[in-house]
C-alpha positions in Angstrom: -46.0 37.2 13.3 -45.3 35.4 9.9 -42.2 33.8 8.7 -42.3 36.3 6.0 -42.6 39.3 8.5 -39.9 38.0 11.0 -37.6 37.5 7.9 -37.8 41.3 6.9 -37.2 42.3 10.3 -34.0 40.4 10.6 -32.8 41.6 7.2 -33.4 45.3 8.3 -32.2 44.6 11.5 -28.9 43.2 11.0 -27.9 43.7 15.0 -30.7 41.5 15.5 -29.9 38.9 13.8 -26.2 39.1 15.5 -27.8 38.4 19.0 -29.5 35.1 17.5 -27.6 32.4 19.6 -25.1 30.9 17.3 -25.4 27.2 16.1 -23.5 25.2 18.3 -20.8 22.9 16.3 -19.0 19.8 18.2 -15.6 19.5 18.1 -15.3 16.4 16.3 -17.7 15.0 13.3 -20.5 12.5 14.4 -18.8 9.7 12.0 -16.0 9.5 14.3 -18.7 7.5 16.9 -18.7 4.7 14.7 -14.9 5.1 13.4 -13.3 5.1 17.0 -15.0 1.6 17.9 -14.2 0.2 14.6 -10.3 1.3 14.6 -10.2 0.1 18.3 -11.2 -3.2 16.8 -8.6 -2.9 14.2 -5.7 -2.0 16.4 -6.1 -4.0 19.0 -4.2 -7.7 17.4 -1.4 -5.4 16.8 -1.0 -4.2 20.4 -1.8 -7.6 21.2 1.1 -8.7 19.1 3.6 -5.9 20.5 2.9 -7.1 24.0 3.2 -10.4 23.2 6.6 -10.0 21.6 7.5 -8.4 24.8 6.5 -10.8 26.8 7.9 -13.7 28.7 7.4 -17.6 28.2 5.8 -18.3 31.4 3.6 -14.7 30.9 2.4 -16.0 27.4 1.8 -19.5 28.3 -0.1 -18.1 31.5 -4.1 -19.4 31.9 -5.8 -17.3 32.2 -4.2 -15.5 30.1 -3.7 -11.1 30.8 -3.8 -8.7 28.2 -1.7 -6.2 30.7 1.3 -8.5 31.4 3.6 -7.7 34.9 6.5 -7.9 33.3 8.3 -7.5 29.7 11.5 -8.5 28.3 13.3 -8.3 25.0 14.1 -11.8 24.9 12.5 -12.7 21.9 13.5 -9.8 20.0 17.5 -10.9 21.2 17.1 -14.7 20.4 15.8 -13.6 16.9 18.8 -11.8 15.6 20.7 -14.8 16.8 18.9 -17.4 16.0 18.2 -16.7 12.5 19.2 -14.6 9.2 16.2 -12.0 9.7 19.0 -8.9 8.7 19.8 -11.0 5.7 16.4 -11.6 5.0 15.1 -7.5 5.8 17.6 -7.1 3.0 16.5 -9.3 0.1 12.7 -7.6 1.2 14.1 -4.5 0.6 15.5 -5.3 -2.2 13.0 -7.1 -4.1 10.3 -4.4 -2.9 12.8 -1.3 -3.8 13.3 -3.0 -7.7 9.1 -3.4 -7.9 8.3 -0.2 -6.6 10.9 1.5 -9.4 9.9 -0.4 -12.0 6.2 0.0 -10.8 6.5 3.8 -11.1 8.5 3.4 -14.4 6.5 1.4 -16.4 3.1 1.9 -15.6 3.1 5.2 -15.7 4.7 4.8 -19.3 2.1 2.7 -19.8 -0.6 4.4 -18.4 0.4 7.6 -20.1 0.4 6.1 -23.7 -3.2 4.1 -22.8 -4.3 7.9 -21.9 -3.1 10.6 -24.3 -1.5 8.7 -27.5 -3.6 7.7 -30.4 -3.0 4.2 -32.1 -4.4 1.5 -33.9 -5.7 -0.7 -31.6 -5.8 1.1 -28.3 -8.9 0.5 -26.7 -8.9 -3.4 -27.7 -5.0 -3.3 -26.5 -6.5 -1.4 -23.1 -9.5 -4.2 -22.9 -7.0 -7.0 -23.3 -4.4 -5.6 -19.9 -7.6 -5.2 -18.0 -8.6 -8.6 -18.8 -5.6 -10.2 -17.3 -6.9 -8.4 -13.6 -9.6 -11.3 -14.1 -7.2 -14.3 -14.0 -6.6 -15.8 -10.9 -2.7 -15.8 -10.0 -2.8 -19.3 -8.9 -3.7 -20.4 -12.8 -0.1 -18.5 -13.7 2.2 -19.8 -11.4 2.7 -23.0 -13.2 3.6 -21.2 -16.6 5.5 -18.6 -14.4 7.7 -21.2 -12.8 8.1 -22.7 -16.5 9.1 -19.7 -18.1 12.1 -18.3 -15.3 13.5 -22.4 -15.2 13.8 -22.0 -19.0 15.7 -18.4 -18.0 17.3 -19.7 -15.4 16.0 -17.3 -12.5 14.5 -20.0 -10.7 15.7 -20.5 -6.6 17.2 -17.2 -6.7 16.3 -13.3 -5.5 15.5 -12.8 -9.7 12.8 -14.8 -9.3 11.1 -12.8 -6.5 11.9 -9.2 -8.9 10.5 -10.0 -12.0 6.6 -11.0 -11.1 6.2 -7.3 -9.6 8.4 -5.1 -12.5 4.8 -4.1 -13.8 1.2 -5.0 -13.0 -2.1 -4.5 -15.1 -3.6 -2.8 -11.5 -0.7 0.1 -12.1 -1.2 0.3 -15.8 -5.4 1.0 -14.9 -4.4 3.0 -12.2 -2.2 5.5 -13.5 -4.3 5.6 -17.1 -7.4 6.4 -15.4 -5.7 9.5 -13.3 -3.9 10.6 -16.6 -7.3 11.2 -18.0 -8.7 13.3 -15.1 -5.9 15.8 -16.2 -6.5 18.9 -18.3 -5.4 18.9 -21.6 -4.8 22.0 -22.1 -1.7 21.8 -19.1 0.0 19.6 -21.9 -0.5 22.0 -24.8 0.7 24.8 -23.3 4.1 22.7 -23.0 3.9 21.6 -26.0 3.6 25.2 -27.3 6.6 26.3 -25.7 9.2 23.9 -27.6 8.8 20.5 -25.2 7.8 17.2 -26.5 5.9 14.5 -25.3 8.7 13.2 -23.3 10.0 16.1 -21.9 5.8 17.3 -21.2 5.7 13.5 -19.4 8.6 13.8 -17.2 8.9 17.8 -16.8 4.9 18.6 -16.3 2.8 15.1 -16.0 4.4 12.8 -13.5 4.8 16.1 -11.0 1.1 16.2 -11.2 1.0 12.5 -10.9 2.2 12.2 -7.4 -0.5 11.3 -5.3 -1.4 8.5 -8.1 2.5 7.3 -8.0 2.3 7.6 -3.9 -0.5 5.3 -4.1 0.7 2.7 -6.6 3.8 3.0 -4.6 2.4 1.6 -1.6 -0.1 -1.0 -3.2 3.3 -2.2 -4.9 5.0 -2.5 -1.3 2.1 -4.2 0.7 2.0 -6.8 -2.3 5.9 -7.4 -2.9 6.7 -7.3 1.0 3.8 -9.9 2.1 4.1 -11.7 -0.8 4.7 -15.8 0.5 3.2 -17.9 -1.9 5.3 -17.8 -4.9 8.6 -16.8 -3.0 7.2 -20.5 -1.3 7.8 -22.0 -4.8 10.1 -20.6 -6.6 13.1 -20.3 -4.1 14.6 -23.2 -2.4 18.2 -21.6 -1.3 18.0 -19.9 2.3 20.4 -17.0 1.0 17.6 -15.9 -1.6 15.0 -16.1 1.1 12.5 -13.0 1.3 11.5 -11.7 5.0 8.1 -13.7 5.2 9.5 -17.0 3.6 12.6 -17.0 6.2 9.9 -16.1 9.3 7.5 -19.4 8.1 10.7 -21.7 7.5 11.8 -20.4 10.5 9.0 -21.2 12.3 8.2 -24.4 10.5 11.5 -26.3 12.0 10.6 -25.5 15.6 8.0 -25.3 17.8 6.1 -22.7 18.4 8.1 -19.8 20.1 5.0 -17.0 20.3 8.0 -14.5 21.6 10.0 -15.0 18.9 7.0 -15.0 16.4 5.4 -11.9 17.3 9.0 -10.2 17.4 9.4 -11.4 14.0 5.6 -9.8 12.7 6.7 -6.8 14.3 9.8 -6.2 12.7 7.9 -7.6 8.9 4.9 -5.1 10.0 6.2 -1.8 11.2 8.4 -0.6 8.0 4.3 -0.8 6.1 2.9 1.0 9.5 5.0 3.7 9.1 5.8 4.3 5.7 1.3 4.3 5.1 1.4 7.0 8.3 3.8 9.2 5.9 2.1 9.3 2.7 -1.9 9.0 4.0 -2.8 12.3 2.5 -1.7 11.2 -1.1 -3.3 7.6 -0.7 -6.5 9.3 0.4 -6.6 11.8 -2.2 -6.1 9.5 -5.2 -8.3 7.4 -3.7 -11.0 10.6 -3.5 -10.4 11.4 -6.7 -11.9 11.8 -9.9 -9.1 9.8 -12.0 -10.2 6.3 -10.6 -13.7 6.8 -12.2 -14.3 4.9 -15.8 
């Protein structure tokens, strides 16, 4: 029998091709093979750290060492809180990270908008010239930076930490280029019912924006809550001190107390754990996306 002749039997007998065994699907895709080995790999310094903040002295200090220790205690996390300022310094994170993710959403989305959808002299060339600043390493800046806030007089104090992350040229590309995967034609139907370009921004576009301002959200708070280096420079007085620059003075006048470390790391680490677990759906999707294309 043909291929030709076994197809027309099947299509005239339909009960036939019902008792074909069906094709047997796993429960889980074949990618996940490779993924589950690679985010074991991934996950296990932070157990490792977890456990290690648990643990005692004598435990860490052990040879050879166990990664299953007999016995854990909140030590480390206790000599912490009273030992140093790490509320104080939680708060001055959360501050500085709170102003940069506001002013983030704010201005580049302003920015990104007006790159996207207004038409003025000079746009593309005024477009070329923020992407070119992407291209200049941040360690050529901080010089001028530092400059520029001693002649404003922000210098050693929490201002000093706000102002580098009110706006980036990363958000400014990042919200232009999903502005111009939207339809226009969403706009001019506002438009034909009475709203202006404001009220079509605020009212229609940024609702439709919100995986794009999830994700710029949490690029803007991984980069303003690790940020060390120019904290490291800028500020000198231990009230103005951010979470990571009090954790590496801290650790800098004593020895090294891998209890009290680790306890540290975990409480600088989990607020970024779980605030990425929450919005992973709208940081994948933008991601997926057709707005990050050129």
């Amino acid at each position: 029998m043909t291929a030709q002749q076994s197809t027309t039997i099947t299509t005239r007998n339909p009960d036939a091709a019902r008792r074909q065994p069906a094709r047997r699907r796993w429960p889980f895709s074949p990618w996940h093979l490779l993924l589950l080995p690679v985010a074991v790999i991934f996950l296990v310094p932070f157990l490792e750290m977890i456990i290690t903040s648990l643990e005692p002295a004598a435990e860490i200090n052990k040879f050879p060492p166990s990664f299953f220790p007999r016995e854990l205690t909140l030590d480390g996390y206790r000599r912490l809180f009273a030992q140093s300022d790490i509320l104080h310094w939680l708060l001055n994170t959360v501050i500085v990270s709170a102003s940069g993710i506001t002013s983030h959403l704010v201005l580049c989305s302003l920015a990104g908008y007006g790159f996207a959808r207004l038409r003025f002299p000079g746009r593309g060339l005024g477009f070329l010239a923020v992407l070119a600043t992407i291209m200049i390493p941040a360690q050529l800046l901080m010089i001028p930076t530092y400059v520029m806030f001693a002649k404003l007089h922000i210098i050693n104090s929490l201002g000093a930490a706000i102002v580098p992350w009110l706006a980036s040229a990363f958000g400014i590309f990042l919200m232009r280029q999903f502005f111009m995967s939207l339809p226009r034609e969403v706009e001019e139907a506002g438009m034909i019912d009475g709203c202006n370009r404001l009220q079509v921004f605020f009212r229609i576009v940024l609702p439709l924006a919100r995986p794009a301002l999830t994700t710029l959200a949490i690029f803007t708070l991984l980069g303003s809550w690790n940020d060390l280096v120019w904290p490291l420079i800028a500020i000198n007085d231990p009230g103005s001190f951010t979470l990571q620059l009090g954790l590496s003075n801290f650790q800098g006048t004593r020895r090294t107390d891998w209890s009290l470390l680790m306890a540290g790391n975990v409480i600088a680490t989990a607020p970024l754990l779980l605030l990425f677990l929450l919005a992973q759906r709208q940081f994948v999707a933008t991601m997926a996306s057709a707005g990050l294309k050129g």
